[in-house]
C-alpha positions as CSV (number, residue, x, y, z in Angstrom):
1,X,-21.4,11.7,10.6
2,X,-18.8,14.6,10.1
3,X,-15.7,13.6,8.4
4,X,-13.5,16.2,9.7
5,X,-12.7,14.3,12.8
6,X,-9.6,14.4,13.9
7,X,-9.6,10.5,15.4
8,X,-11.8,8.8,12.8
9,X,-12.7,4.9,14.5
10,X,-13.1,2.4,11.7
11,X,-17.5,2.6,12.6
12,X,-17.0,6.5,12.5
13,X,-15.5,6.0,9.2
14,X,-18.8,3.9,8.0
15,X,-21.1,6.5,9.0
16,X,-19.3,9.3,7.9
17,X,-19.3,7.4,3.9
18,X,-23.2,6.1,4.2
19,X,-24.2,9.5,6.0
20,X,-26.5,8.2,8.3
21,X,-27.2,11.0,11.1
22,X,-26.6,10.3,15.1
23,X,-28.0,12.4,17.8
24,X,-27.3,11.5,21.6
25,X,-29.3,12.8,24.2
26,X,-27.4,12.9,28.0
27,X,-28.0,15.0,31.0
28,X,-26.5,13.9,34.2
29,X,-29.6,14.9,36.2
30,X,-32.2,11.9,35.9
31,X,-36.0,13.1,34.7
32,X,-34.7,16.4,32.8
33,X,-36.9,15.0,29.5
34,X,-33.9,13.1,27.7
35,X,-36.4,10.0,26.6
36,X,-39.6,12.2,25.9
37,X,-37.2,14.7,24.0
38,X,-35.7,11.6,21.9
39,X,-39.1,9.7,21.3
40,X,-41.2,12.7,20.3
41,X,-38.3,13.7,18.1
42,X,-37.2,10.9,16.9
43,X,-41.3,9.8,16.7
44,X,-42.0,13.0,14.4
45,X,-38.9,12.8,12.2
46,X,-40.4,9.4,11.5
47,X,-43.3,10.7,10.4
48,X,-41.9,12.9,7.8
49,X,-40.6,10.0,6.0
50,X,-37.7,9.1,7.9
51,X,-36.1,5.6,8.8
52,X,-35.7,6.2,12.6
53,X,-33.8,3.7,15.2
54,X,-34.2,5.2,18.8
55,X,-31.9,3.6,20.5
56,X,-32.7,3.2,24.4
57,X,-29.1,2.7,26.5
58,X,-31.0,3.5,29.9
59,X,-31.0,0.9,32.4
60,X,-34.5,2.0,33.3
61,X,-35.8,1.3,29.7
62,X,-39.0,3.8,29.8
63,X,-37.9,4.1,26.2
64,X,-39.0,0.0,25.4
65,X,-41.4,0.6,27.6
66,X,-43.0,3.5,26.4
67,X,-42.8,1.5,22.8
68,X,-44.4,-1.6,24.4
69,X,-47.5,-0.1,24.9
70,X,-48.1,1.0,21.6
71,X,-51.0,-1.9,20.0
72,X,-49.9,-4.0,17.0
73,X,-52.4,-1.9,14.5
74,X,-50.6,1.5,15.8
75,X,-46.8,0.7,16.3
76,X,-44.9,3.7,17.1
77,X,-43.5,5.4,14.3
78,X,-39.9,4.8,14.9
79,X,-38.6,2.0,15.4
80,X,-37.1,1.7,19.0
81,X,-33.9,-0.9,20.2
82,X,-32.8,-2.0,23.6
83,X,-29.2,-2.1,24.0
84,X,-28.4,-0.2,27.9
85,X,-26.7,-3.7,28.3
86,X,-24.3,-3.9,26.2
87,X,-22.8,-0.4,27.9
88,X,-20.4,1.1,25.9
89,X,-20.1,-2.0,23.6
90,X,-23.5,-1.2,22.1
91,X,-21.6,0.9,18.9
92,X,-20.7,-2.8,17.5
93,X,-24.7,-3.0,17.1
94,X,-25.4,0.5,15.9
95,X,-22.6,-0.3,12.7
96,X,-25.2,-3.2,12.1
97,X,-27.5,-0.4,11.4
98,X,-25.7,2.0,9.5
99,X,-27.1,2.5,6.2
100,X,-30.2,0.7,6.8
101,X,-31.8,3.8,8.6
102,X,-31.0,7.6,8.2
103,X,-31.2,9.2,11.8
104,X,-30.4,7.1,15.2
105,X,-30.9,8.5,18.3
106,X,-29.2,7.2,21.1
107,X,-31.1,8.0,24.8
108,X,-28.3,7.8,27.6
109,X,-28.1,7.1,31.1
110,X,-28.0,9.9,33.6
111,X,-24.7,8.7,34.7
112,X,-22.1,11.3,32.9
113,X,-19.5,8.5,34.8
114,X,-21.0,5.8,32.9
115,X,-18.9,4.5,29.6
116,X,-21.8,4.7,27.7
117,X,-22.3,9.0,27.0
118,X,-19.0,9.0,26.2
119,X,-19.1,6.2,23.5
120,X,-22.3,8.0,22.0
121,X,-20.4,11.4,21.9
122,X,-17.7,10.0,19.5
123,X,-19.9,8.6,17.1
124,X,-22.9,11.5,16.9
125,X,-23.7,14.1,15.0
126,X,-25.5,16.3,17.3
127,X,-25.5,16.2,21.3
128,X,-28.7,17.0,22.9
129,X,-28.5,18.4,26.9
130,X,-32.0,18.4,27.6
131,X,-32.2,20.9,30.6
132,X,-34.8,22.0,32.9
133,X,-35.1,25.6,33.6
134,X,-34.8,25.5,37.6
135,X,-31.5,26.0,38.9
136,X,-30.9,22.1,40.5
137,X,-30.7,21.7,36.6
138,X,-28.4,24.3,35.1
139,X,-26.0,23.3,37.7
140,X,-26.0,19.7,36.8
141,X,-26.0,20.3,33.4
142,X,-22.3,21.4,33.6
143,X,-21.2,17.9,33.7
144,X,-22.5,17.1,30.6
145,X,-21.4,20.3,29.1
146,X,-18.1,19.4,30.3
147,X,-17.8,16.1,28.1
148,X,-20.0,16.5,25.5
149,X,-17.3,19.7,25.0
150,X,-14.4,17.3,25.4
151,X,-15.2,14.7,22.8
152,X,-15.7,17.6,20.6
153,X,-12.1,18.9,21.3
154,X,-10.2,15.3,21.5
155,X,-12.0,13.3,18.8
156,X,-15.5,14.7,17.1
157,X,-14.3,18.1,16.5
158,X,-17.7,18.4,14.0
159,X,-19.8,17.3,16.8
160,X,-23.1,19.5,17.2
161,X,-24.0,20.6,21.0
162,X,-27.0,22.0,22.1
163,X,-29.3,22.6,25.1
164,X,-32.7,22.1,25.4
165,X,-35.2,23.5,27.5
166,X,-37.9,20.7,28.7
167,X,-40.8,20.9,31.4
168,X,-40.9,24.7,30.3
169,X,-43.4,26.4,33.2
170,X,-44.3,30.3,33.5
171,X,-41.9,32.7,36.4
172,X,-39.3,34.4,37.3
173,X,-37.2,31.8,38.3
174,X,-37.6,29.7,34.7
175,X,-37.0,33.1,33.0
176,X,-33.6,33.6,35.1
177,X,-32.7,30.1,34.4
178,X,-33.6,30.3,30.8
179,X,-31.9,33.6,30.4
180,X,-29.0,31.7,32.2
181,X,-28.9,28.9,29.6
182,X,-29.1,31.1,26.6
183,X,-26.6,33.4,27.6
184,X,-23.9,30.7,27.6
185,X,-21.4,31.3,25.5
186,X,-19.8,27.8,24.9
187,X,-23.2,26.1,23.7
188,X,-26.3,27.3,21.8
189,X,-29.7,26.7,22.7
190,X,-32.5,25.1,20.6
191,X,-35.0,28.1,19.9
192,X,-37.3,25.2,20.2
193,X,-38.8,24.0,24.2
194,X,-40.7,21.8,25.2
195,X,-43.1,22.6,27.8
196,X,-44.9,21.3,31.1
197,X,-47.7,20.1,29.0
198,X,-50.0,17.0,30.1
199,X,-49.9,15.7,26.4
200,X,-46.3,14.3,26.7
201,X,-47.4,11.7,29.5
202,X,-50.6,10.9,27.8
203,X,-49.0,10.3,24.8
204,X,-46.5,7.6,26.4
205,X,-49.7,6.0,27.6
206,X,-50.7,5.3,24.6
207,X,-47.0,4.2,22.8
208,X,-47.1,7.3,20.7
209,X,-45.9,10.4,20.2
210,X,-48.5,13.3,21.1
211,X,-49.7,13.6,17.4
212,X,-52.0,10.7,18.0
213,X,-54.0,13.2,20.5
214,X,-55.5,16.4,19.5
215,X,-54.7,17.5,16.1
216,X,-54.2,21.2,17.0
217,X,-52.2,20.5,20.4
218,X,-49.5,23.3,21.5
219,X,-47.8,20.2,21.9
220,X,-47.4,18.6,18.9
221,X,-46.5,22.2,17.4
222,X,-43.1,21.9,20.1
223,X,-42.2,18.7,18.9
224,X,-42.7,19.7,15.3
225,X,-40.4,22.6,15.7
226,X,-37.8,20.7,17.9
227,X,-38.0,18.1,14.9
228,X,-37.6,20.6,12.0
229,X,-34.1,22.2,14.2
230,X,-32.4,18.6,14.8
231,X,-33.1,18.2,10.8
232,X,-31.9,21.3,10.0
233,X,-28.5,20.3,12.1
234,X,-27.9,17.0,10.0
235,X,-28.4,18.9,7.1
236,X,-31.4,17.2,5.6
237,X,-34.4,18.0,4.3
238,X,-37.8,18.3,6.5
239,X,-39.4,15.7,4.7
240,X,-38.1,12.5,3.1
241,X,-39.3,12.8,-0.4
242,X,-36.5,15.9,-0.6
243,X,-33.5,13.8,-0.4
244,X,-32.7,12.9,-3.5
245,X,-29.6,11.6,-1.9
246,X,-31.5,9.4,0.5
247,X,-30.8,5.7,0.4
248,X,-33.6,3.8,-1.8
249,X,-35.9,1.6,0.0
């Protein structure tokens, strides 16, 4: 966590010494990609090495579903908690976890009015707007832009915003939209997308990310990018093994 805040709560303060890294995902517009985007990531940044909690606040829990299906022998690779009732209370749990794993990821509701975006926004790292280049999107994107750039002026001013394009498709109207998004000048957008790509259902099918289907996928090379960028914005290294700072097991 930053430590430049300018309101630093006493679990702020925790993560900010033990450097565990927090990313929220939040979009007000429901089925934008917020849980895919967190479980691949947060599934691939596992597999480099990483102690991952994905945390899922959502009160329809396709993230602990998605992790149910996943067969004792082949758990998913991150380990995934339910707290979306606990609302905004849930931080008391995430302290319990500070310095036991090195990213969290917390997936929101797609209720901006909610308590709960808000309460993940003063305690991450990195804010992730997943956003869907078609203009029903971009529009409702605004109200996440709106607070995730208010808890970076009135209490995270470290806090990390980006947008990223999911559900990616070919046509004029996704390359307006996704000219739209990049050309705002408030927050930056991942050079990474993800697209409209059958792998990231199956892979939920099968509790997994989409590295547990074909080797070579387009799919898993998205993932792995998006993956290498959130790393890159917590400041660590792409694998585990680099950190020679990284809390010993």
């Amino acid at each position: 966590m930053a430590t430049k805040q300018k309101t630093l709560t006493p679990l702020a303060a925790a993560i900010a010494e033990i450097q565990t890294r927090i990313g929220a995902f939040l979009n007000q517009k429901g089925g934008c990609g917020k849980t895919t985007s967190a479980m691949q990531a947060g599934g691939a940044i596992a597999l480099r090495g990483y102690k991952v909690l994905i945390v899922d606040l959502d009160s329809q829990q396709t993230a602990t579903t998605w992790n149910g299906q996943a067969p004792d022998d082949r758990p998913f690779p991150a380990r995934v908690t339910n707290l979306h009732a606990m609302g905004p209370k849930f931080t008391s749990e995430i302290q319990k976890n500070i310095g036991e794993v090195d990213v969290i990821l917390l997936d929101c509701p797609p209720a901006i009015a909610s308590p709960i975006p808000w309460a993940a926004l003063q305690i991450a790292d990195l804010c992730v707007i997943p956003i869907i280049p078609v203009l029903d999107n971009v529009w409702a994107a605004k109200e996440a832009k709106d607070i995730a750039l208010r808890a970076q002026r009135e209490f995270n001013e470290d806090l990390q915003i980006r947008y990223l394009p999911t559900l990616v498709s070919r046509g004029r109207l996704f390359d307006h939209c996704m000219k739209v998004i990049a050309e705002d000048e408030e927050i930056p957008t991942f050079k990474s997308v993800l697209s409209r790509r059958n792998a990231f259902p199956e892979s939920q099918a099968y509790g997994a990310t989409v590295h547990a289907l074909a080797s070579k996928s387009p799919a898993i090379t998205e993932v792995e990018n998006l993956a290498s960028e959130i790393l890159d914005l917590f400041g660590l290294p792409q694998y585990a093994d680099q950190n020679a700072t990284r809390r010993k097991k």
